[in-house]
N, C-alpha and C positions, 0 to 999 in steps of 0.2 A: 476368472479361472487361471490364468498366466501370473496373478499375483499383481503388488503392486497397488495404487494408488488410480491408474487407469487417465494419469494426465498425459494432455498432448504438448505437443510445441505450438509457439506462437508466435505471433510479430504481436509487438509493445509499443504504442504510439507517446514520445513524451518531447515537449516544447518547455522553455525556460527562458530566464532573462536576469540579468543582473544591470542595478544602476548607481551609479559612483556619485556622491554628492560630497560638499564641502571639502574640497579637495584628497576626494578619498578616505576621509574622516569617517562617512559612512555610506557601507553600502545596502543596498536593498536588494531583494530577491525571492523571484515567484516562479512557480512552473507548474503543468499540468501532465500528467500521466492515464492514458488509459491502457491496460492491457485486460483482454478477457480473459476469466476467470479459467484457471487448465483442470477444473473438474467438469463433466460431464454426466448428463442429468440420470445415466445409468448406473453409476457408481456415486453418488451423493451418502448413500448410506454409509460405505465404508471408507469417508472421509471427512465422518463429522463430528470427528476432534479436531480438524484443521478447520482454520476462518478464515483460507486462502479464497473467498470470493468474493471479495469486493475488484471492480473493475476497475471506478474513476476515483482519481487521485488530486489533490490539489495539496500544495506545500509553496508557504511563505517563508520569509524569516529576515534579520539584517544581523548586522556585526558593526559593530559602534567604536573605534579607537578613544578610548578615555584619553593613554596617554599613549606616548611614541613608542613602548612596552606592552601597554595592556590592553587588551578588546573582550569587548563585552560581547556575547552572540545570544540569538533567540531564533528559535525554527518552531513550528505548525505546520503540522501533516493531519488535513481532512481526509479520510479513506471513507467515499459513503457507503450508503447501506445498500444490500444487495443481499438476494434473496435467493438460494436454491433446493429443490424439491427432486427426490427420487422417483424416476416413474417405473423401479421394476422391470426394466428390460435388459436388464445387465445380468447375470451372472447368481447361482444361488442365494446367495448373499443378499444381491441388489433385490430380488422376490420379496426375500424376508424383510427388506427394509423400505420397501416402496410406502412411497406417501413422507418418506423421513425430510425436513423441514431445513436448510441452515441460514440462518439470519446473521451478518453481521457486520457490523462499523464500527469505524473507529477515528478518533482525536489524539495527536502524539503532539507532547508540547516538550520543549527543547530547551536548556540554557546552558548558557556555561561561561566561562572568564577565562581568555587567553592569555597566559605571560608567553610574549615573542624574544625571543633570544636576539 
């Protein structure tokens, strides 16, 4: 009724790590994210063009120095699957759309070649 999307605020839990090998020639690096999803199971309906619900997060990747100039990078972002459902106690809307369904994950894959000045 206030309009809106009907998301809250959060705290966002995320942990990381990077490690240096061959004298810095390459590094590695992983981290984990979770934050919960800022839709809310009474307004699901009228946010289900957005696949803002997945929670946990996991992302790898490294950065490879070929030469004293150039770096090679690669990154992987697992976002898993996660699942929210309408129960109709939200707002006109949310009535009419109770029972509405959103599924969704995803895999993000990363490259690129640095020239360093």
């Amino acid at each position: 009724m206030d309009g809106g999307f009907g998301w809250q605020d959060q705290w966002v839990f995320a942990v990381g790590g990077e490690c240096s090998l061959f004298r810095d020639r390459l590094k590695l690096r992983a981290g984990y994210n979770y934050g919960k999803s800022p839709i809310q199971r009474h307004v699901v309906f009228a946010n289900a063009l957005l696949g803002v619900i997945m929670e946990h997060h996991f992302t790898t990747g490294f950065s490879l120095l070929v030469t004293k100039n150039l770096s090679l990078d690669f990154t992987w972002e697992r976002h898993f699957k996660n699942t929210k459902s309408d129960d109709g106690c939200g707002d006109i809307y949310s009535i009419d759309g109770k029972g509405t369904r959103i599924t969704a994950a995803a895999d993000i894959i990363g490259a690129g070649l640095s020239y360093i000045f």
